[in-house]
Every structure is written in C-alpha cells, then in structure tokens.
C-alpha positions as CSV (number, residue, x, y, z in Angstrom):
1,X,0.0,0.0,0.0
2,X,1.9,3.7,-1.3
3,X,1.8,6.7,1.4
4,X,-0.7,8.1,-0.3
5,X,-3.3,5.4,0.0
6,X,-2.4,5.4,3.6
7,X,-3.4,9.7,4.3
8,X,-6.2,9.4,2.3
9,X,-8.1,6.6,3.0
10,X,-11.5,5.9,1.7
11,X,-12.6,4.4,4.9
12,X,-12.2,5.3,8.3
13,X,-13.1,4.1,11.4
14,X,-12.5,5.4,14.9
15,X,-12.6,4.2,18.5
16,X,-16.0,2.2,17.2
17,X,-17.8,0.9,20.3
18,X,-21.3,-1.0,20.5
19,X,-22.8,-2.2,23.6
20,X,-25.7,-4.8,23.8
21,X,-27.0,-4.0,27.5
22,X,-23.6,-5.2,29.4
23,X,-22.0,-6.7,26.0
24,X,-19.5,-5.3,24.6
25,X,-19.9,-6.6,20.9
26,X,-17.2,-4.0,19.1
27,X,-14.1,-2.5,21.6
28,X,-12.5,1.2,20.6
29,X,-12.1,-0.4,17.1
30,X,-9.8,1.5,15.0
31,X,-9.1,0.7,11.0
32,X,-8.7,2.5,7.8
33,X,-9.3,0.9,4.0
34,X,-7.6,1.7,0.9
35,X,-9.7,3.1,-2.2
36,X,-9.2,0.1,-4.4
37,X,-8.1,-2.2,-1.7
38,X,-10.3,-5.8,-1.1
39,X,-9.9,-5.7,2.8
40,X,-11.2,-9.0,4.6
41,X,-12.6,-8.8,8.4
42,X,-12.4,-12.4,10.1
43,X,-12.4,-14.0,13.1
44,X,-14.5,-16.6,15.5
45,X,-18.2,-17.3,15.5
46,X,-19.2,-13.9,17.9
47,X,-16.0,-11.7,17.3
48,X,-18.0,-8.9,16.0
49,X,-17.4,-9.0,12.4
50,X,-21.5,-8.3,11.2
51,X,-22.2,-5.8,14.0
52,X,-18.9,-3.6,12.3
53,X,-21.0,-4.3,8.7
54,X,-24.3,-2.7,10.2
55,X,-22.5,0.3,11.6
56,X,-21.1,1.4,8.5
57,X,-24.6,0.7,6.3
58,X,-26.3,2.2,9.4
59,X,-28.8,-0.5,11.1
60,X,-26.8,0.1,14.2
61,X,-25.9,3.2,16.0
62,X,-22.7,3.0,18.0
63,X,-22.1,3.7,21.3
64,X,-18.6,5.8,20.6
65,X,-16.4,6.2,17.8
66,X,-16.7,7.6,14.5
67,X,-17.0,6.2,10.9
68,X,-15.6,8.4,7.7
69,X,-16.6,7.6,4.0
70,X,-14.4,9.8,1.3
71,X,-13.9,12.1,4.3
72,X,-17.5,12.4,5.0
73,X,-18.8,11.3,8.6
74,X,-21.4,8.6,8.5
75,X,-23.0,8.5,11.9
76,X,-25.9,11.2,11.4
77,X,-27.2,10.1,8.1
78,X,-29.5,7.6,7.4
79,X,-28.9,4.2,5.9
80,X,-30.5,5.1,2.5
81,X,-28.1,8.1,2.3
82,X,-25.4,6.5,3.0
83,X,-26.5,3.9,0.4
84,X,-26.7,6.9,-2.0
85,X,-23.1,8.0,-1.2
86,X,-21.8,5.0,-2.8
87,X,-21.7,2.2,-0.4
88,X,-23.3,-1.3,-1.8
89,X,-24.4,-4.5,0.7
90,X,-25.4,-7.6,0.4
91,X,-26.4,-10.3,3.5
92,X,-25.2,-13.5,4.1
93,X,-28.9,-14.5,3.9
94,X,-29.6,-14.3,0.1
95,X,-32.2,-10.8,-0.5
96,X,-32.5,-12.3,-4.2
97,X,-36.4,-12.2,-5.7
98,X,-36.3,-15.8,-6.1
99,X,-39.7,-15.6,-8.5
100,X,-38.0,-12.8,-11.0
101,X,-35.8,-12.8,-13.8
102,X,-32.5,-12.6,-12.7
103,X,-32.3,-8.9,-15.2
104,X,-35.1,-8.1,-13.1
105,X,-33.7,-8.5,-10.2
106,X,-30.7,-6.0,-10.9
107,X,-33.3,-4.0,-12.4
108,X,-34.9,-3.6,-9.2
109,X,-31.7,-2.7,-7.4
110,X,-31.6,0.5,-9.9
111,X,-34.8,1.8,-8.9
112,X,-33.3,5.0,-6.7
113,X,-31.7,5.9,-10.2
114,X,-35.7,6.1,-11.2
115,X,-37.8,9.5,-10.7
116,X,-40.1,9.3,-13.5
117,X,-44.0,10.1,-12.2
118,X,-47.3,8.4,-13.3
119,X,-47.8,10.1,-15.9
120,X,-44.8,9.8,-17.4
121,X,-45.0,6.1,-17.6
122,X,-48.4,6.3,-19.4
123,X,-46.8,8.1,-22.2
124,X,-45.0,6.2,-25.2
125,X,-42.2,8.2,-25.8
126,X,-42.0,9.3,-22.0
127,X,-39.4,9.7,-19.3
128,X,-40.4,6.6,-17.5
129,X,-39.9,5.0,-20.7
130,X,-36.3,6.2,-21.4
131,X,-35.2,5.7,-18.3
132,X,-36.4,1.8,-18.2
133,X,-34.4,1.3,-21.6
134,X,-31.5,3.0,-19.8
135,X,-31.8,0.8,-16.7
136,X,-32.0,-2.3,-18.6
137,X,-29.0,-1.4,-20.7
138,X,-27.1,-1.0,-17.3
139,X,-28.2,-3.9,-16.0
140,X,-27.1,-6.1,-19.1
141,X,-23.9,-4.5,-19.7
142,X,-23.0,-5.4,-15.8
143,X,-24.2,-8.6,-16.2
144,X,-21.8,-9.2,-19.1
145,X,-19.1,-7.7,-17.5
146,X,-19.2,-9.7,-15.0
147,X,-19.8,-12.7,-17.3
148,X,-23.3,-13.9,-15.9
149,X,-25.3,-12.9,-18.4
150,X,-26.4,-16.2,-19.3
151,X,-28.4,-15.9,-16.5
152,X,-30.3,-12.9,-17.5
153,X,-33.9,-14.3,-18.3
154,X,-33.7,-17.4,-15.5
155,X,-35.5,-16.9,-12.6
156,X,-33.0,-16.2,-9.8
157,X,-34.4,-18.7,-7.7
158,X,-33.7,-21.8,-10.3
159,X,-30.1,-21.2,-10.3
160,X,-27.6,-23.4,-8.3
161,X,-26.8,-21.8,-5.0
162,X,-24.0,-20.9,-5.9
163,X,-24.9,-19.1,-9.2
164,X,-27.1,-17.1,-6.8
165,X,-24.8,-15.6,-4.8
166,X,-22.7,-14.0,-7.5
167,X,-25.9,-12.6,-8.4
168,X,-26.5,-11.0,-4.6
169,X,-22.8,-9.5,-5.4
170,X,-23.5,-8.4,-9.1
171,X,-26.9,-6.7,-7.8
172,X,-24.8,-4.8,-5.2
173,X,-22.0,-3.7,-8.0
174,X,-25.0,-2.9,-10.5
175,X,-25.2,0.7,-9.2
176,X,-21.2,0.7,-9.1
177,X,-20.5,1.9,-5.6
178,X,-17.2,2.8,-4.5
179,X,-17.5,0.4,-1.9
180,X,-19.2,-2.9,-1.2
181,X,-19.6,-5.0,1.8
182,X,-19.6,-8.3,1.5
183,X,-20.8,-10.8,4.2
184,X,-19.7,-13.9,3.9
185,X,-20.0,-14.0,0.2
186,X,-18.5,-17.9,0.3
187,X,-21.3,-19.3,2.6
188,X,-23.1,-22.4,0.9
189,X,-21.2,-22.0,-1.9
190,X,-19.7,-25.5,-3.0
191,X,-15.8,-25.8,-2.5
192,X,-15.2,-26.7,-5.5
193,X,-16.4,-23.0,-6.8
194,X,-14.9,-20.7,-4.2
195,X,-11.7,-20.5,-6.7
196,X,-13.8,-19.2,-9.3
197,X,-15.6,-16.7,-6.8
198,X,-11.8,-15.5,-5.9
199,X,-11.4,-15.1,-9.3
200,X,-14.4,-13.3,-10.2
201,X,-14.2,-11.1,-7.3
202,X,-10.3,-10.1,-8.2
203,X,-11.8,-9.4,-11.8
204,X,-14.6,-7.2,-10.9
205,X,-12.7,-5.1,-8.0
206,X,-10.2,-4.6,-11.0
207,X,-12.5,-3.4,-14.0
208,X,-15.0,-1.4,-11.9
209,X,-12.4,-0.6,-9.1
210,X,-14.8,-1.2,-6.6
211,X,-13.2,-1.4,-2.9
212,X,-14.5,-4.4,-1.3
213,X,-14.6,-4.9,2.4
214,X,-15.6,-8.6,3.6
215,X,-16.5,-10.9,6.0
216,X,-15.8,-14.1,5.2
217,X,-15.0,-17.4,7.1
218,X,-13.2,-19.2,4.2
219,X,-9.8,-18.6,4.4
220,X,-9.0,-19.9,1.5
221,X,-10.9,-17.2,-0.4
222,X,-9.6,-14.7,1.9
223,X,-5.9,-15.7,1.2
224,X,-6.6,-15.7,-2.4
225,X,-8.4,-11.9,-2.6
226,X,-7.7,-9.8,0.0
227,X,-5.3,-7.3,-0.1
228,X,-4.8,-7.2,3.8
229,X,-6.8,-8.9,7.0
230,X,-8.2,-8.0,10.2
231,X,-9.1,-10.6,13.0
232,X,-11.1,-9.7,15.4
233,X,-12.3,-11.5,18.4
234,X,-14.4,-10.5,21.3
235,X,-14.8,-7.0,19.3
236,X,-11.1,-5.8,19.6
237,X,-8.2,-6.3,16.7
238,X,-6.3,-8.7,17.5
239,X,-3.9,-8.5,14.1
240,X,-3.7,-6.9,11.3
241,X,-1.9,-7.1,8.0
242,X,-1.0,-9.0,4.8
243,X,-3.3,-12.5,4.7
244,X,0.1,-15.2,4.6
245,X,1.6,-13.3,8.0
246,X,-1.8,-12.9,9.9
247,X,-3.3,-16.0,9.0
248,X,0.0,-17.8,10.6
249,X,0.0,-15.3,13.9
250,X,0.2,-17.8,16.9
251,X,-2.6,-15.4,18.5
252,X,-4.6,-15.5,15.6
253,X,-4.1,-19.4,15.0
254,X,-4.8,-19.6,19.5
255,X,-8.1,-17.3,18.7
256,X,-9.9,-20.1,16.3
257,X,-8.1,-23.2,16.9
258,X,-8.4,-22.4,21.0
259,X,-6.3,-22.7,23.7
260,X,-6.5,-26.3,24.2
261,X,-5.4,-26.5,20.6
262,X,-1.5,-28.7,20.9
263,X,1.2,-26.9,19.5
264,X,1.8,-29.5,16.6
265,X,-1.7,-28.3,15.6
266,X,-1.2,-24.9,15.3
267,X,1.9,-25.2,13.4
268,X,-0.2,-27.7,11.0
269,X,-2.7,-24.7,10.3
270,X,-0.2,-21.7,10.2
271,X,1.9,-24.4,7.3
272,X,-1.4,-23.4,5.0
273,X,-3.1,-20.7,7.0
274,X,-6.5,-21.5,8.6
275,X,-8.6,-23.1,6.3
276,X,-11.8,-23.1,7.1
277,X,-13.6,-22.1,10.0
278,X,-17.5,-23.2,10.4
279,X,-20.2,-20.8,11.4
C-alpha cells in the first residue's frame, strides 16, 4: 500500500464501540481501508465482524467512535443516504427475488436511479420510458461484464446456489458503488467454486475498481483476494496485515483453533493458513 493510500483513505473508522446491555460486541475499534483495496474482516463465531457491517450501512448506531466515508462522517445520516453515497451490501442471507428474472432482479436494485412520475410512464415516448431502456441497458452490460449474463432471463431462484450468490454480489455492483460490503459472500457456496468466486471477485474489483470490504470465514478465499486482514475476536483487533503473515500469527491461530489446541496443531494450520472455520 503507497503513502498516499495510507493519508487518504477511503474508509475510516475510529474508536467504534457498540454495547448490547452489558456486552460489549465491538471494543475502541480502530481501521482504515484503501480506495481500491479488497480488505477482509475475520475471526470466530461472535468476534463482531456483522455488527462492524451494520455500523457502517447504518442498522446500528454505536455507542462511541466515528465512521468516515471519502472524508465524509457517517453517523448522522440515514442508511439510505449512506447507500446513496456510494456504499453497496449484500447479506449472508440471500435478498435475491427468487420468482423474478435474474435482469429483473438488478433491475430492481436501480430503482433510486428512477424518478419518473405516473404520468410519465403512461406516455409512449416518456421519461419513465427512457429511463427503463436506460436501466435495462445497465443492467445487461454489468451482467456481461461480470460474465453472468447467461443468466439474465432465468428466474433467480432456479439457479444453483452458488450461481445465486454471484448474483447477490452483481446486484450490489450494478449501481457501481465505490464500496461494497460483502458478508460472507463464500457461505453455501460449494468448494469446488470458491476459486472461481476468488477469481471473479479479483476481476470485478479490478474493472470497476470497486473497494471491497468482507467478511468471510473461508480462508481460502480470503488468502486468495484480500489485499490485507483484520481478526477480530471479542470485538477488539487482534492483528492486522497482509493475509500469509496474519493467518499464521500464533494469536490468531490460539483465537480459532483455541487454547487447548497442541502446539503441533497450530503449526499444521499456520503451514497453509486457517482453512476453514465453520459458522
């Protein structure tokens, strides 16, 4: 990462805190993301990793701290307006219309780009009717782009799991946000196609030069994308930096494997970084 990248970060986040009664889910939390940069969040079942996601899109308020988007403060707007500043989500829970076209679907996700009235749409040669052409336009050349759009007219809930949550992502770059978060984009997806999501996730952050910021508990999808890591666990960092040297921090290995984990274990996971962790 140059100097530059480094003062001028399109991401920042300061001193987060969030508190569930006596919980502390997130402790004085403190990083900074790259414009450009595919930055990964892990850690154990609980560490806090979601809770970080909602503060940023705005479904929690914190308790302390500060969040900064292209030097803008996040905390008093609302999630839409952040959403309108250029920051895309998708859920580990698919949000897909399963019953709708799959261009439909991304055509839906395009619908704050809409403000043509009633009237408008009654008319032939109206607003309503220019801007529909324009959306569907949009939505085809992502979807080629991103090289799904032999999916376009399939109903988004006939496609293989799989298929369906590189659709989740492409609906979230369809509007081309200058950052996406990404929870747990890997989850249900088979094994044997996590290398092609690595690889279509490196293609689209380089073509549309999208920052990506996930959550992910395949470390094998982690070690292949991102850029650099942060574990958490109980809310606070407990490393950051480049994936090969975090992923084979004794503390980090300690963190998932657990203490009772032997040595000759540990040094097993850090030969290949951790894997896989369930949950």
């Amino acid at each position: 990462m140059t100097e530059a990248m480094q003062v001028n970060p399109l991401l920042e986040i300061h001193n987060l805190t969030v508190r569930f009664g006596g919980l502390v889910a997130i402790n004085e939390l403190d990083l900074q993301i790259a414009e450009g940069e595919i930055f990964a969040l892990v850690g154990p079942n609980g560490a806090g990793k979601t809770t970080v996601l909602n503060c940023i899109s705005g479904l929690i308020k914190p308790a302390a701290g500060d969040i900064r988007f292209a030097g803008q403060e996040l905390l008093p707007l609302a999630a839409h307006k952040r959403a309108a500043l250029g920051i895309g989500r998708t859920f580990q829970q698919l949000q897909l219309f399963s019953s709708m076209s799959v261009l439909d679907n991304l055509l839906a996700a395009q619908h704050t780009r809409l403000h043509a009235g009633i009237l408008s749409g009654i008319l032939p040669f109206g607003r309503s009717k220019r801007e529909d052409a324009s959306a569907r336009q949009h939505a085809m050349e992502t979807l080629t782009l991103l090289g799904l759009e032999g999916y376009a007219l399939r109903s988004a809930g006939s496609l293989p799991f799989g298929a369906q949550k590189l659709i989740g992502v492409a609906r979230a770059l369809v509007l081309h946000p200058r950052l996406v978060l990404l929870d747990e984009p890997a989850a249900g997806v088979p094994p044997q196609e996590v290398q092609e999501l690595a690889t279509r996730l490196r293609f689209w952050q380089k073509e549309l030069g999208t920052t990506l910021l996930l959550i992910e508990h395949n470390m094998r999808l982690v070690q292949a994308v991102a850029d650099r890591v942060c574990v958490l666990d109980y809310g606070r960092k407990l490393a950051e930096g480049e994936p090969a040297t975090v992923l084979s921090n004794p503390a980090v290995l300690e963190a998932y494997l657990g203490r009772g984990a032997s040595k000759k274990a540990q040094q097993e996971q850090a030969s290949q970084g951790v894997s896989h962790v369930e949950g």
